[in-house]
C-alpha positions in Angstrom: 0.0 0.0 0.0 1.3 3.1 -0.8 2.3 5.5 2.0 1.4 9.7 2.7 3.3 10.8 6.1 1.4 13.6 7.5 3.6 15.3 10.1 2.4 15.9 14.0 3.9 19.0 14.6 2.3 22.4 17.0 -0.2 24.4 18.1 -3.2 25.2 16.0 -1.8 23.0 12.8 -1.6 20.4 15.7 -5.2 20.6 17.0 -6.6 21.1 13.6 -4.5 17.6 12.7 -7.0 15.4 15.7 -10.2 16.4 13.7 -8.9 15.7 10.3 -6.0 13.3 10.3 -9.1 10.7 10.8 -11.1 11.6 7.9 -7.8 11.5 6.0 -7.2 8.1 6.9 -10.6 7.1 6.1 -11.4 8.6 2.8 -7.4 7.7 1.3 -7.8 3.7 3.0 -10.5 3.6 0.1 -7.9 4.4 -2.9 -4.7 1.8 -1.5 -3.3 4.7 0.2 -1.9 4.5 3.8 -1.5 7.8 6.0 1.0 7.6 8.9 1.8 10.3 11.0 5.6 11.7 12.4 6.1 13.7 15.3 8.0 16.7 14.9 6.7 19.0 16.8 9.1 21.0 19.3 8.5 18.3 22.3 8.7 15.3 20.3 12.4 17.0 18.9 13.5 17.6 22.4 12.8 14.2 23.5 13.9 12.4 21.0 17.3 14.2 22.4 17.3 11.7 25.0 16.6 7.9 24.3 18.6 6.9 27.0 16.3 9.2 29.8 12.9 8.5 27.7 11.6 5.3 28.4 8.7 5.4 25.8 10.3 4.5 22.7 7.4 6.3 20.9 8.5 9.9 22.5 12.6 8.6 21.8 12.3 8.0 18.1 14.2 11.4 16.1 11.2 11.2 13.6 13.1 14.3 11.9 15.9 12.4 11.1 13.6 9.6 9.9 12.3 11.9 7.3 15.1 13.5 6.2 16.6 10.2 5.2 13.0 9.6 4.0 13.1 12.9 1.4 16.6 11.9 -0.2 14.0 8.7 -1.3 12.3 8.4 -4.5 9.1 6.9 -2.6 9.4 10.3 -0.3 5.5 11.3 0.4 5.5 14.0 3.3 2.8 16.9 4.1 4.7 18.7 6.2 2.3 21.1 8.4 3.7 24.4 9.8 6.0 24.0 13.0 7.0 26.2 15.7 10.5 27.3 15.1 11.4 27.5 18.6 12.8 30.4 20.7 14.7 30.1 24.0 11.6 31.2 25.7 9.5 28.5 23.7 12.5 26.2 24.4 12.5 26.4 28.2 8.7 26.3 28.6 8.4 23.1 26.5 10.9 21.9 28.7 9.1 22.8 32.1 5.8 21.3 30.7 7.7 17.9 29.7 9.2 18.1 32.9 5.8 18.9 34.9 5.0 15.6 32.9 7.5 13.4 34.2 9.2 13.1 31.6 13.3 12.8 33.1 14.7 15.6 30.9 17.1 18.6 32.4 16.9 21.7 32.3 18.3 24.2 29.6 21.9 25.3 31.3 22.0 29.3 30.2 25.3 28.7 31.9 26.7 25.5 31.2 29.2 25.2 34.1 31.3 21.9 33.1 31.2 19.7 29.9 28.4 17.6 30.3 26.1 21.1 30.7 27.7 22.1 27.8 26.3 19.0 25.7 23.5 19.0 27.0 22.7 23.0 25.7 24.2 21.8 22.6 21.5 19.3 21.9 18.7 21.3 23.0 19.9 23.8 20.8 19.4 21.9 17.9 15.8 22.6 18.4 15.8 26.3 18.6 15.3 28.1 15.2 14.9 26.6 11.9 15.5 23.0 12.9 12.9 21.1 10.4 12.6 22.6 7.3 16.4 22.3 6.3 16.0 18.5 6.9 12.6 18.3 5.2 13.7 21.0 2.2 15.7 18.3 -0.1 14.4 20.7 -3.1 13.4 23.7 -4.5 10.2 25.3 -3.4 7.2 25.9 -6.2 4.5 28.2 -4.4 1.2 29.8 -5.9 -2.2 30.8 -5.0 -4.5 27.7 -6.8 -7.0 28.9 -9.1 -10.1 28.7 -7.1 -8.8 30.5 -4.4 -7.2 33.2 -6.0 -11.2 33.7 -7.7 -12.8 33.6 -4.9 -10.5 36.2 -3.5 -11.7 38.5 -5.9 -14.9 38.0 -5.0 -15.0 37.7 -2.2 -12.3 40.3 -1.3 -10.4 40.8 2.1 -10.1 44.5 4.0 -7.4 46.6 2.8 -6.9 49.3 4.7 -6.4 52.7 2.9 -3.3 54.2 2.2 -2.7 58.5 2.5 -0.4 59.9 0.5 1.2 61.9 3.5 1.7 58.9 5.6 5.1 59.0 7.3 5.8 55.1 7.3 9.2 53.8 6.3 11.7 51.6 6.5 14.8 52.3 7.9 17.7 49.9 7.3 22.0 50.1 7.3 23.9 51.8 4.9 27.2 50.3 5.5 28.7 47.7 7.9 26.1 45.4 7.5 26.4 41.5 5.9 25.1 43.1 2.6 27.8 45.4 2.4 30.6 43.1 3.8 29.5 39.7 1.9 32.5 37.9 -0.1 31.6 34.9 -2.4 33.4 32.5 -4.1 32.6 29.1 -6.2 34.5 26.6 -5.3 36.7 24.7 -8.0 37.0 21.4 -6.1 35.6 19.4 -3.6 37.7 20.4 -0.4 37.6 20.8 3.5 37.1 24.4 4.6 38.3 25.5 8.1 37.0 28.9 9.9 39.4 30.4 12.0 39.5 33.6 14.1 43.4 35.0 14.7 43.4 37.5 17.1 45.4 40.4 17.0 48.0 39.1 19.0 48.6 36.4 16.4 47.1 33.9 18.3 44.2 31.5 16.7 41.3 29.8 17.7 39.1 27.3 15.7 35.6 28.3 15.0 34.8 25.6 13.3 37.2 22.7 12.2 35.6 21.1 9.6 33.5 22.2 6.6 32.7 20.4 3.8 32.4 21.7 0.7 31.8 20.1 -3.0 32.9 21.7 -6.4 30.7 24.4 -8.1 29.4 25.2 -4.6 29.0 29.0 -3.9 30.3 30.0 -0.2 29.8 33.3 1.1 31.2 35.2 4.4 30.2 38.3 5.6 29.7 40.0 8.9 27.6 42.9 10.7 29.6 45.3 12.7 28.4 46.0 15.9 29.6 49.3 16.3 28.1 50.2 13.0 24.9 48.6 13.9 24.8 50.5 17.6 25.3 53.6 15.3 22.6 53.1 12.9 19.8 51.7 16.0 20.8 55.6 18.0 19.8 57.2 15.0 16.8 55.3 14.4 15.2 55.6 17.4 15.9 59.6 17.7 14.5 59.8 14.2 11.6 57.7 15.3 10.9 60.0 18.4 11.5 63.4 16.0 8.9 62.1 13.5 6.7 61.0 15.5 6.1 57.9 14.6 6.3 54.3 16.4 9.3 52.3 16.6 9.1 48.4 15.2 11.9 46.4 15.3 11.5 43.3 12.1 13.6 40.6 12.4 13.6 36.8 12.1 15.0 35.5 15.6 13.2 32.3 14.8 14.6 31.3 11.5 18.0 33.0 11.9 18.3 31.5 15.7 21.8 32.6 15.7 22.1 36.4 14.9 19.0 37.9 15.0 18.5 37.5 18.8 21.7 39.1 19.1 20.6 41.7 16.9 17.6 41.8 18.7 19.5 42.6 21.9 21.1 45.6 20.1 18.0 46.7 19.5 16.4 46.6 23.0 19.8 48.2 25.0 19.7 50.9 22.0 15.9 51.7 22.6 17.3 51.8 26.6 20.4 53.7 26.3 20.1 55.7 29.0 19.2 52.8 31.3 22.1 50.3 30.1 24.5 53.4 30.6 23.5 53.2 34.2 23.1 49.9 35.0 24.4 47.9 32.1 27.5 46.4 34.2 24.5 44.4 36.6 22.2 44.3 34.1 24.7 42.2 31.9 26.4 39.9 34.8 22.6 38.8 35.5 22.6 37.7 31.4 19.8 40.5 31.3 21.3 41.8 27.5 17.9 42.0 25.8 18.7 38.9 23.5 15.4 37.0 25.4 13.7 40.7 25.0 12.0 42.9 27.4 10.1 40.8 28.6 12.9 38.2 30.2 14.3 41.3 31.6 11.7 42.4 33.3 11.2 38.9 34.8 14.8 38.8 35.9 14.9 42.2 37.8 13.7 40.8 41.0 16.6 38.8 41.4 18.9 41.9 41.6 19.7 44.1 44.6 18.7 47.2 42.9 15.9 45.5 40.6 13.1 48.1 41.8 15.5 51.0 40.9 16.5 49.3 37.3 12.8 48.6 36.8 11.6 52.5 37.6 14.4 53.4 34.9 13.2 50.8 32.3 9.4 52.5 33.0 11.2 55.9 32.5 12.3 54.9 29.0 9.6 53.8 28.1 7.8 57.2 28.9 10.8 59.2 27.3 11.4 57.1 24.0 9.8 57.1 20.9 6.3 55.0 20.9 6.8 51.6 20.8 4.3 49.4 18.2 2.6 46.8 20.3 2.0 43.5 19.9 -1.3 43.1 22.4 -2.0 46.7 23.5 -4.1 45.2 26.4 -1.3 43.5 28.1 1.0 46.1 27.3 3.3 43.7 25.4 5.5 45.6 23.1 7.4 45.2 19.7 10.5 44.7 22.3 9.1 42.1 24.9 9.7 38.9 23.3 11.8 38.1 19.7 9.8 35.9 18.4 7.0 37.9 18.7 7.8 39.8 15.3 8.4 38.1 12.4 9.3 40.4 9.5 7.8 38.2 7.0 4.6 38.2 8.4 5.1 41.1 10.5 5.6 43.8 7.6 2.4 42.7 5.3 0.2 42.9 7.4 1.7 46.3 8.5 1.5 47.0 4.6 -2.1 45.8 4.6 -3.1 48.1 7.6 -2.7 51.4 5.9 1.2 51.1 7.2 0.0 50.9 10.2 0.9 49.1 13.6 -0.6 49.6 16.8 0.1 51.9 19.7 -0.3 51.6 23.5 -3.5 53.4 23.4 -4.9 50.2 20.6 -4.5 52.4 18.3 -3.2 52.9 14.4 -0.3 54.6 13.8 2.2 55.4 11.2 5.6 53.3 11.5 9.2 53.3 11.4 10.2 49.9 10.1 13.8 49.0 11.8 15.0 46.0 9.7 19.3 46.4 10.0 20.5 44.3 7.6 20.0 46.1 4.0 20.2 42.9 1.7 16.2 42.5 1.0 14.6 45.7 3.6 14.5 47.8 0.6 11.6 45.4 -1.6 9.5 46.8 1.6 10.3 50.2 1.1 9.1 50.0 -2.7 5.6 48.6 -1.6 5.5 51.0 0.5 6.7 53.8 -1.7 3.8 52.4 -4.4 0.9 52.8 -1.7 1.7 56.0 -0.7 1.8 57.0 -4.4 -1.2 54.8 -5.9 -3.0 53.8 -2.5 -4.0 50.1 -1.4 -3.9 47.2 -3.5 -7.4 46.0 -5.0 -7.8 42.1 -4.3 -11.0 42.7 -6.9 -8.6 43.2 -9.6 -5.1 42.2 -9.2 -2.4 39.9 -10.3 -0.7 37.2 -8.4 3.4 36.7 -7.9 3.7 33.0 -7.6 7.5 32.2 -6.1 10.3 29.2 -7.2 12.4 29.7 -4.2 15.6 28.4 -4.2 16.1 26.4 -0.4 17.6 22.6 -1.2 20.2 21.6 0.9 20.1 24.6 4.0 20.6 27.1 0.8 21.7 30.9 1.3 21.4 32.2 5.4 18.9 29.6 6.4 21.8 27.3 6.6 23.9 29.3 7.9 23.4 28.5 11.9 26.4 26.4 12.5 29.1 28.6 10.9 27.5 31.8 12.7 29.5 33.5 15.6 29.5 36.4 17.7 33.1 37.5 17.5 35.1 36.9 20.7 38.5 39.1 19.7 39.2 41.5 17.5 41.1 40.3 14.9 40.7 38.1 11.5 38.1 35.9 10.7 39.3 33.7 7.7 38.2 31.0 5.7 40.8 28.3 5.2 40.7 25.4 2.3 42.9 22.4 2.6 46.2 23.7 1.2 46.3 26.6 3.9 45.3 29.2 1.7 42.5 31.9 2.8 39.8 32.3 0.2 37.6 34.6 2.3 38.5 37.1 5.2 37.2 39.5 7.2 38.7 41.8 9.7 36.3 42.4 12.7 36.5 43.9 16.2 34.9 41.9 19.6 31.1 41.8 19.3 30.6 41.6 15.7 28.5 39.2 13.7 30.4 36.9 11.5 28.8 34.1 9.6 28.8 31.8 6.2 26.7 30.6 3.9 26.9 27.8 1.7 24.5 26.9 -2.0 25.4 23.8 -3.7 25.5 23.6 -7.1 23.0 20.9 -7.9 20.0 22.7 -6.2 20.8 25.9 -7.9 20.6 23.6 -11.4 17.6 21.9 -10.0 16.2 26.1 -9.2 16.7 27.2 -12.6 15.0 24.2 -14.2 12.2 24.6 -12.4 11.5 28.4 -12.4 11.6 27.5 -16.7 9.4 24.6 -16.4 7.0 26.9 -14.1 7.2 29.8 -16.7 6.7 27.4 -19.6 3.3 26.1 -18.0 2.1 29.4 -16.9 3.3 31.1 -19.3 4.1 34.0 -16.9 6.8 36.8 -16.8 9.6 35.1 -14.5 12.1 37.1 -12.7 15.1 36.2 -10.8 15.7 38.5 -8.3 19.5 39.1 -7.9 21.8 42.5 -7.3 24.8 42.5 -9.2 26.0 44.7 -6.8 26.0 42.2 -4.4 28.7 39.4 -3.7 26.7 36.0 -3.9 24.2 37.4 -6.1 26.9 38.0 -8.7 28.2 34.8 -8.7 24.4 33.2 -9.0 23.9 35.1 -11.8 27.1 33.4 -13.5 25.8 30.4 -13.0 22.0 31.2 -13.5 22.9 32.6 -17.4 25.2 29.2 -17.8 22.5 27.1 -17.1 19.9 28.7 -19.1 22.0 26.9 -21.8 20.9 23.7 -20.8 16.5 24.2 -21.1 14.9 25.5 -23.7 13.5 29.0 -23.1 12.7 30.2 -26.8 9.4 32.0 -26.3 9.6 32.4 -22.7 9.9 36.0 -20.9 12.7 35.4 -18.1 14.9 37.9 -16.9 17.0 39.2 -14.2 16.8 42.3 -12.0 17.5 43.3 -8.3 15.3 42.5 -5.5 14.4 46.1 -5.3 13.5 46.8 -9.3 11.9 43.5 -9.5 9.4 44.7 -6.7 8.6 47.4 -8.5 8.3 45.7 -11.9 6.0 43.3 -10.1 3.4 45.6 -8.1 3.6 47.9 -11.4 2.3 44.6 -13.2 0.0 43.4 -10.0 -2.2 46.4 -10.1 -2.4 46.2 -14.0 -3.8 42.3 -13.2 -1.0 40.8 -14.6 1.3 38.0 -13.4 4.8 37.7 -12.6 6.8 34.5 -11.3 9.6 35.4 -8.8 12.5 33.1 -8.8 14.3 33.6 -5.5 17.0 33.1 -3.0 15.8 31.1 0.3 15.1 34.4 2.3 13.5 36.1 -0.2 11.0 32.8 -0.9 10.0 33.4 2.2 9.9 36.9 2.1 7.8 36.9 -1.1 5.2 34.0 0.1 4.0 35.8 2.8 4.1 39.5 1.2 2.1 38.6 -2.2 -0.5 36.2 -0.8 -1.4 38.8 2.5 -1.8 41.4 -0.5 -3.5 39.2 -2.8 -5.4 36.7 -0.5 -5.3 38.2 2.8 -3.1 35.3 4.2 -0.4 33.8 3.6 -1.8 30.4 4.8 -3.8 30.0 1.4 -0.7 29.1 -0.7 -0.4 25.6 -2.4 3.3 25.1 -2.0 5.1 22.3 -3.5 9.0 21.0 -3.1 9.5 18.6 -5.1 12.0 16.8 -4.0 15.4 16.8 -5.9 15.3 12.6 -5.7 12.4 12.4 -7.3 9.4 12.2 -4.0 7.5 15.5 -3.0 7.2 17.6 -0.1 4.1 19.0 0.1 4.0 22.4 3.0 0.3 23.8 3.8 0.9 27.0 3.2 3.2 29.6 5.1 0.9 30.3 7.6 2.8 29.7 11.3 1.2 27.6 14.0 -1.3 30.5 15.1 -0.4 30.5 19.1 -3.6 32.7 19.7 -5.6 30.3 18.0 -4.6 27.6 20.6 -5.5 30.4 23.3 -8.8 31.0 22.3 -9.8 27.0 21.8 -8.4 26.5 25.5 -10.7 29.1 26.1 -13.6 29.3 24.2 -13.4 25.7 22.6 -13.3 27.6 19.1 -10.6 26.9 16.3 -10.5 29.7 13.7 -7.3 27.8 12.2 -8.1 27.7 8.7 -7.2 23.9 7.0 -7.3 25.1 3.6 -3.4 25.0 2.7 -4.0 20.8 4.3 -6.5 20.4 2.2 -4.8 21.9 -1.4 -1.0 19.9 -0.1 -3.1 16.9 0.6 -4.5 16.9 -3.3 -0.9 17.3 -4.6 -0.3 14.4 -2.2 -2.5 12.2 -3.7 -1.5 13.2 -7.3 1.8 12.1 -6.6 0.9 8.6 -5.8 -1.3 8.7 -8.6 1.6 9.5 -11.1 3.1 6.2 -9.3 0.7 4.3 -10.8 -2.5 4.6 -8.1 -5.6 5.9 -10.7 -7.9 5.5 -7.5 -5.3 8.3 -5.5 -6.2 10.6 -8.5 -9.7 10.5 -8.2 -9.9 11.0 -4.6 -7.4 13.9 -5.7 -9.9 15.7 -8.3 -12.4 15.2 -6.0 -10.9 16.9 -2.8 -10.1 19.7 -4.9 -13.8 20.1 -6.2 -14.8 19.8 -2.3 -12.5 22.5 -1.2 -13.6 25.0 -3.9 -17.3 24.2 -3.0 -16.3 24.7 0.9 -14.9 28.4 -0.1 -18.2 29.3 -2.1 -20.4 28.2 0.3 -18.9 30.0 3.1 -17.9 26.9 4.9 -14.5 28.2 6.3 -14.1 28.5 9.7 -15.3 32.2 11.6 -13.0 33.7 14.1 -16.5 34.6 16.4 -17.6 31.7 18.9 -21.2 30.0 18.3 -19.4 29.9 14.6 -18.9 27.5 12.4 -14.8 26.8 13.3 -12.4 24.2 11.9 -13.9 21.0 12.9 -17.2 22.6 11.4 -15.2 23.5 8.0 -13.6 19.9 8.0 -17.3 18.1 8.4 -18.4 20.2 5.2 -15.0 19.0 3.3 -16.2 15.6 3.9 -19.7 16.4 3.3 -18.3 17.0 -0.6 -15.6 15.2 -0.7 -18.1 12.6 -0.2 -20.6 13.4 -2.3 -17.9 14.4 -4.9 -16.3 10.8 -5.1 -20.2 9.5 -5.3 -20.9 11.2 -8.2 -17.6 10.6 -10.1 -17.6 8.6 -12.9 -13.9 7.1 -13.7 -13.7 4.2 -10.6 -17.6 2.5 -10.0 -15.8 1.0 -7.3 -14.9 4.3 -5.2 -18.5 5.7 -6.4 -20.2 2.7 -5.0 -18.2 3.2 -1.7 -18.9 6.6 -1.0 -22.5 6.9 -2.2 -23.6 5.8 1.1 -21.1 8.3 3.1 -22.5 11.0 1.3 -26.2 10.3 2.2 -25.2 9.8 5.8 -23.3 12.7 6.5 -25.9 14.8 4.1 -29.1 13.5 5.9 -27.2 13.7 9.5 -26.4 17.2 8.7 -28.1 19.0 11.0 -27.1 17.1 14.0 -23.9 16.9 13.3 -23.6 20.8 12.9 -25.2 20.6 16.7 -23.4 18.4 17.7 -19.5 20.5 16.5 -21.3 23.9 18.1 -22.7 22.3 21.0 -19.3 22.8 22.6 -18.3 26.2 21.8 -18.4 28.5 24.5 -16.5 26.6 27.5 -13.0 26.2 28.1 -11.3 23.5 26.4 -9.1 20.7 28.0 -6.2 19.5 26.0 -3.8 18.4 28.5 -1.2 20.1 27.7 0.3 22.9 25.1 3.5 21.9 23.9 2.5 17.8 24.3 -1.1 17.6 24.4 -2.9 14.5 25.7 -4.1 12.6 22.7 -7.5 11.7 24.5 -8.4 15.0 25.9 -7.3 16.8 22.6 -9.5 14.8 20.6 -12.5 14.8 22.4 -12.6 18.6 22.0 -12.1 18.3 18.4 -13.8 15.3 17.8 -17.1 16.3 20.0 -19.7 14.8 16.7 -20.3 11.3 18.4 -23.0 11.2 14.9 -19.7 12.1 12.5 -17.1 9.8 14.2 -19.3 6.8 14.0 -19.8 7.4 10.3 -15.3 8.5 9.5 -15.1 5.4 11.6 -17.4 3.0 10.0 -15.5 4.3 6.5 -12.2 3.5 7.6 -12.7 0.0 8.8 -14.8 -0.2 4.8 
């Protein structure tokens, strides 16, 4: 039988998964096809750290590394559901929850005081950040709004809020010192062993890392951010900031990039608190209190100081004295500043863009923004949206074009692979890069505090990028872009090889070109508002830059997105959309038993799914796949998707109503008698049990919800609130054991 794995993973994805994973199982059982699950969700990762403490060998499987053995596989079948990418705050509460368990895991060691502490950080820190997708990501990534959802966006279209042409909301980002402007690339000629070294300025050396291994035709980059330069740039933005008016919002990706962007991050927050870290910075930093954990942690860890009260009147001082800070829950008085992960400047600047360039203020108010985002290498496609609302006002979702994305990500491509050769400099002196024979192909002179870091792109998934951004353009026949600078290091040597390969397709007839991020932003909203359509074939950042920014203008969210990787050995990776694991969703089920989580990217990656095993040879797997896609256009006409209000139809409502048609769907199909003959009979049950089943999903709604748990959820209390349809279980059930 042939096998889909549909990852466990967190949050609202994770909830969503108990009330559909079953009728998954059920309908695919009747085509030949098995569906397993994999957990990979942050506390199966962290105790899968410890098979020799974990008894249950259930909870000590590494299911990651499972998979990523699995993707390098021809019979690779994976829907891979959005995952927290963990912060040190996430981190340590997943940990206290597994603990509070009973699970016998320790305790993350911020100050690992011999070797064993020092291990054990080391493997929990293999969680934090981007920890799945590099594993899962064995190819390129092919994302697009599907037909029938792009159409019903238009009409049907989302808020936009209005743009004024005197709006004072910009982005503000480095004009020197930053990894843009100190990137150095090479390709390498050879296969070879790379060291990186730091030697000091008294001569003396130390290893950063020993051994890196590199194959011919592979791109390596190094760069680094000066912290002095950066400190510079963060005390001007904040006094322009205050001068204008305007809130302050810092955008970074301390998720993703787990390495540097909390240490940027804690630029940030001691810039924003000058005064206070002149004052008090010498306790304030012994206690480990730099800002890298945010506000928010220091806050917390004030009352373990002497002088906390004192520290804490100052820190209330700046915030009375500073420019305005944008606010992530104005109720709770949680700012941009209190926690990293909190803002995520893919998702983060969008919806700013959406909302009139707006964020919100303490009062819950609107307000124009200044956008910090340091590093210059992609802030500035940002600044051209925003330059083209002010000018033309919001985007019309009635009326506009789409921007569908190749992104190039196989093999930890570009910065998202860049964790384990990123350091916060020690010394000042020379950071070089050393191949085999002792020579230096990149170096960097840096002083104590700067970011250094490299990035490596193989050759074979930048071949296996270019084919596929000519194969998309041939199909859609769309304008393609490749967005590269040739004013910037790696992007010079990509477009070497980028023009080499075009050689090897044939792209007669085709419209495909290269310009910088920045021009090709504005080519592309020049082209959106005329309703055209224009493919962007980018770097890993900028993928997913560019699959959150396009479908939150287009679609209102980014979740909508079918997004396909197929995978370079021949399987598929199929992602439900770029959504995030929606941590206030999970709030407001525990506490109103309501999921808004919307399953529509499960329900477009499960199609593709299916089509795969069907181009394997499975004709019943194609059916059910031309079905479920009928089903799920007929759920978004009808209004079946889930509300945010409770006494609403929610997730488990919108998954009944998928089967409803998916049902009635595969009934009515003509190509398999068999699979017709199989569902007829679901179909009329669930259609003539309708009503009570709709009862039965509300019935709940209102009262707190139990799941046992937030980071590991018990199974039995998680499913009985989102299976509460005793009337629809019988019948999923009844169909799986067909």
């Amino acid at each position: 039988m042939a096998t889909i794995i549909w990852t466990r993973t967190d949050e609202a994805p994770l909830m969503a998964t108990y009330s559909l994973l079953p009728i998954v199982r059920a309908f695919a059982s009747n085509a030949g096809v098995d569906v397993e699950s994999r957990d990979i969700s942050v506390a199966g990762r962290i105790l899968s750290l410890f098979p020799d403490r974990v008894k249950d060998e259930a909870y000590a499987h590494d299911a990651l590394a499972e998979l990523g053995k699995l993707a390098e596989q021809r019979e690779a079948n994976i829907v891979k559901l959005p995952n927290i990418s963990a912060s040190l705050v996430q981190l340590k509460k997943a940990i206290a929850e597994l603990q509070a368990k009973g699970f016998d895991i320790p305790s993350y060691p911020d100050n690992p005081a011999n070797e064993r502490e020092r291990e054990i950080r080391e493997r929990y820190d293999s969680v934090k950040g981007s920890a799945v997708n590099p594993v899962l990501r064995q190819g390129n990534s092919d994302r697009r709004a599907p037909g029938a959802v792009k159409n019903f966006a238009r009409k049907h279209p989302h808020s936009m809020g209005q743009w004024s042409p005197d709006s004072k909301t910009n982005v503000v980002t480095m004009e020197s010192g930053d990894f843009r402007h100190n990137e150095k690339s090479v390709i390498m000629p050879a296969d070879d062993t790379l060291r990186i070294e730091l030697v000091r300025a008294d001569g003396s050396s130390v290893v950063l890392k020993e051994e890196l291994s590199v194959l011919k035709g592979e791109v390596i980059d190094a760069t680094f951010m000066s912290a002095e330069e950066l400190d510079s740039f963060l005390e001007a933005a904040v006094a322009r900031a205050k001068e204008e008016g305007v809130l302050f919002s810092a955008h970074l990706k301390a998720t993703m990039m787990k390495v540097s962007d909390p240490i940027i991050f804690g630029h940030v927050v001691r810039a924003y608190f000058k005064d206070v870290y002149e004052a008090h910075g010498d306790e304030l930093l012994a206690a480990g209190l730099d800002g890298e954990n945010g506000l928010g942690a220091i806050l917390d860890g004030l009352d373990n100081l002497d002088n906390g009260a004192e520290i804490r009147a100052a820190f209330e001082r700046g915030l009375a004295e500073g420019p305005a800070l944008a606010m992530v829950n104005s109720h709770k008085g949680i700012t941009n500043l209190h926690v990293p992960s909190d803002v995520i400047v893919d998702a983060s600047m969008p919806a700013m863009i959406r909302t009139s360039g707006h964020m919100w203020n303490a009062n819950d108010e609107e307000q124009d923004t200044l956008a910090i985002i340091p590093d210059s290498s992609y802030a500035g496609i940002y600044q051209a949206v925003i330059d083209d609302c002010r000018a033309h006002g919001a985007f019309d979702p009635t009326t506009m074009g789409t921007v569908p994305n190749v992104g190039l990500m196989a093999q930890k491509a570009e910065e998202y692979g860049s964790h384990d050769k990123t350091f916060k400099v020690p010394a000042d002196g020379t950071v070089r890069v050393v191949n085999s024979a002792g020579e230096a192909i990149l170096e960097h002179t840096v002083k104590a505090g700067d970011i250094w870091r490299a990035c490596q792109t193989k050759d074979a998934p930048i071949r296996d990028w270019v084919k596929l951004a000519v194969s998309r353009a041939r199909k859609s026949g769309m304008k393609t872009i490749f967005w590269l600078d040739e004013t910037r290091a790696h992007d010079r040597n990509l477009i070497k090889l980028v023009t080499t390969y075009f050689a090897d397709h044939d792209t007669d007839g085709l419209d495909i070109s290269i310009a910088s991020p920045v021009e090709a932003t504005k080519i592309s909203i020049e082209r959106l508002r005329a309703g055209e359509d224009t493919i962007s074939v980018t770097g890993n950042v900028l993928r997913d830059y560019n699959t959150d920014l396009f479908p939150i203008l287009e679609l209102g969210t980014s979740a909508k997105m079918l997004s396909i990787v197929p995978l370079m050995a021949g399987g598929g990776l199929f992602e439900t959309g770029a959504g995030g694991s929606a941590p206030k969703h999970v709030q407001q089920l525990e506490a109103e038993n309501h999921l808004r989580w919307d399953s529509l990217g499960e329900f477009l990656a499960l199609a593709e799914s299916l089509r795969l095993e069907g181009d394997h040879g499975n004709a019943k797997a194609n059916v059910l796949a031309d079905a479920l896609d009928h089903a799920t256009e007929t759920v978004l006409v009808e209004g079946r998707s889930p509300s945010r209000a409770v006494g609403e139809i929610d997730n488990r409502g919108s998954h009944f109503y998928l089967a409803v048609h998916w049902a009635e769907e595969l009934a009515k199909q003509t190509e398999d008698a068999e699979i017709s003959a199989t569902f007829a009979p679901v179909a009329k049950a669930l259609r003539e049990a309708e009503e009570t089943i709709a009862a039965e999903l509300l019935a709940p709604q209102g009262t707190p919800g139990d799941l046992g748990g937030y980071y590991l959820p018990d199974d039995a209390k998680a499913a009985a609130v989102m299976r509460p349809s005793a009337t629809f279980n019988k019948i999923i059930d009844d169909l799986s054991q067909a």
